[in-house]
C-alpha positions as CSV (number, residue, x, y, z in Angstrom):
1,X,-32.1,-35.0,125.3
2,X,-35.9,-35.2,126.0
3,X,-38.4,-37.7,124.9
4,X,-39.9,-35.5,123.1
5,X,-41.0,-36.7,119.4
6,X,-42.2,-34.4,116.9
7,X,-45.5,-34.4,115.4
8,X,-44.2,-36.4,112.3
9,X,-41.9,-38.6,114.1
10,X,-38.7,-36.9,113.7
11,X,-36.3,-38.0,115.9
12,X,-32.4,-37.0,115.0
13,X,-30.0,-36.5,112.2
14,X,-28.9,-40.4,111.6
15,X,-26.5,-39.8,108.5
16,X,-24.9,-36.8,106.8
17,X,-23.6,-36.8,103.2
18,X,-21.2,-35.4,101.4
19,X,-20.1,-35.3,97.8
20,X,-16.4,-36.7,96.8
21,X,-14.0,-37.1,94.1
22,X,-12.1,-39.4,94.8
23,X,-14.0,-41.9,97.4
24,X,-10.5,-43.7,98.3
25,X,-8.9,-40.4,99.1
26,X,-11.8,-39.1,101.4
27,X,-11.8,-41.9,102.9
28,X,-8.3,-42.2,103.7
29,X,-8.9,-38.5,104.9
30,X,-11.8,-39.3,107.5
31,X,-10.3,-42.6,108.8
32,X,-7.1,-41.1,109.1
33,X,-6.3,-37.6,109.4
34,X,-9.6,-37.3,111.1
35,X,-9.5,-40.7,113.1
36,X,-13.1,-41.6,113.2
37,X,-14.5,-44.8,113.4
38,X,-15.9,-46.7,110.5
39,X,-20.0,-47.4,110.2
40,X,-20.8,-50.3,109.2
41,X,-24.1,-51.9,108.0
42,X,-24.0,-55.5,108.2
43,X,-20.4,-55.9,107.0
44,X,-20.4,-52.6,104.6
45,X,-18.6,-50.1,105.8
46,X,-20.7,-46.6,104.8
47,X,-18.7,-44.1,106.4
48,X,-17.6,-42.8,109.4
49,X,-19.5,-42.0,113.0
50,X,-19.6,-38.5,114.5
51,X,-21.2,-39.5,117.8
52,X,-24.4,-41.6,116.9
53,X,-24.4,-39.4,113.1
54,X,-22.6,-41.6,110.3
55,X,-20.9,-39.1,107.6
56,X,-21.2,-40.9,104.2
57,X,-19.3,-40.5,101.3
58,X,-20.8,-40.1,98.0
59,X,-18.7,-40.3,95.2
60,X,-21.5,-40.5,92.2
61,X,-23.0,-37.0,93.3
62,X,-22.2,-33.7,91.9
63,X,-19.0,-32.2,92.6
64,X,-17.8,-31.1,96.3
65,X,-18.5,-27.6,97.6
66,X,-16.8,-25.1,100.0
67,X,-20.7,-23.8,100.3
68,X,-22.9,-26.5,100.2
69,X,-26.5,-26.4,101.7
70,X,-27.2,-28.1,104.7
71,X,-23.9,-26.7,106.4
72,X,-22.6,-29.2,108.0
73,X,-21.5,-28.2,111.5
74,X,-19.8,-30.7,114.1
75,X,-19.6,-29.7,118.1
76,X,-15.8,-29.8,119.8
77,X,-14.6,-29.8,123.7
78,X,-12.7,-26.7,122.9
79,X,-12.8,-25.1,119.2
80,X,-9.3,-23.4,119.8
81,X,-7.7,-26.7,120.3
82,X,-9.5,-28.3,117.3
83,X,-7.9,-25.9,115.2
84,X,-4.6,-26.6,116.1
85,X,-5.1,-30.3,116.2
86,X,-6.4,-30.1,112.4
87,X,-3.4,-28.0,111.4
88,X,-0.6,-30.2,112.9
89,X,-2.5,-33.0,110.4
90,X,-1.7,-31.0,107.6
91,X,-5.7,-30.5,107.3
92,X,-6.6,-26.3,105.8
93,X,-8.2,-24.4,107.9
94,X,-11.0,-22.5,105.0
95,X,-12.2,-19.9,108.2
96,X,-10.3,-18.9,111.2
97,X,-12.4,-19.7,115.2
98,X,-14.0,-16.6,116.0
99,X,-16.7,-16.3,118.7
100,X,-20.3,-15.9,117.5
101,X,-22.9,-15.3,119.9
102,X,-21.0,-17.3,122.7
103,X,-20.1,-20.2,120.8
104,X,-16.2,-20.5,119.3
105,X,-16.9,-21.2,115.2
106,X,-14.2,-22.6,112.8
107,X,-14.1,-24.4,109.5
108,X,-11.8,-26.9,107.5
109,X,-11.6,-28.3,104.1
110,X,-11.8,-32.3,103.7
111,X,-9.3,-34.0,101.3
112,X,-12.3,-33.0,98.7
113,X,-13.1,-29.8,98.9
114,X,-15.8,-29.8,101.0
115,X,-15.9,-27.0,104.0
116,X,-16.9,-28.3,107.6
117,X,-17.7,-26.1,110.4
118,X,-17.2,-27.2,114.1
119,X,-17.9,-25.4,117.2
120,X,-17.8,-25.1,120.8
121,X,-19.0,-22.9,124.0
C-alpha cells in the first residue's frame, strides 16, 4: 500500500455494516461459522475484523438484502477452496465461483439474508 492520501484525507474502509434480524443469530453466524475475531472498542464488542475492516452488525436498520448497495466483497487465498470451506459449514452458496476478468468471484448468504461476495486471482 502507498502513502499516498487523497485530497480529502481518505485513507481506507475502517468498518462495513450490514443490516440483521436477529443480532444474536448473526452474531453467532460470524463468530462461529465464519470464525472471525471479535472488535472491540474499549470493552464493547462491535463486530468482527476482516483484516484491519471491522464488519458491524446493525440490527435497528432496515431489513437485510441479497442486493444491497455498497456490495460488499471480501478477498480469499483461493476462491475455489472458500466455497467449499463455506459449504462444509452448512453456509448457502447465493452465486457459484466463476472467473471474471482474471479474478475467481463467489457469493454466500449470512445467517440474515445478506449476500457477500469474495474473491481471489
Amino acid at each position: 500500500m502507498s502513502d499516498f492520501l487523497s485530497p480529502l484525507g481518505f485513507r481506507r474502509v475502517k468498518v462495513i455494516a450490514l443490516a440483521v434480524s436477529d443480532l444474536d443469530r448473526a452474531n453467532r453466524f460470524y463468530g462461529q461459522q465464519l470464525a472471525l475475531l471479535p472488535a472491540y472498542e474499549g470493552t464493547e464488542q462491535v463486530g468482527w475484523w476482516l483484516d484491519q475492516v471491522i464488519l458491524m452488525l446493525k440490527s435497528d436498520w432496515d431489513t437485510p438484502t441479497t442486493t444491497p448497495n455498497p456490495r460488499v466483497t471480501i478477498e480469499t487465498d483461493h476462491a475455489l477452496a472458500t466455497q467449499d470451506a463455506l459449504r462444509s459449514r452448512g453456509i448457502t452458496i447465493a452465486d457459484e465461483v466463476q472467473l471474471y476478468d482474471g479474478f475467481h468471484v463467489g457469493s454466500f448468504l449470512d445467517s440474515e439474508g445478506n449476500k457477500l461476495w469474495f474473491c481471489s486471482r
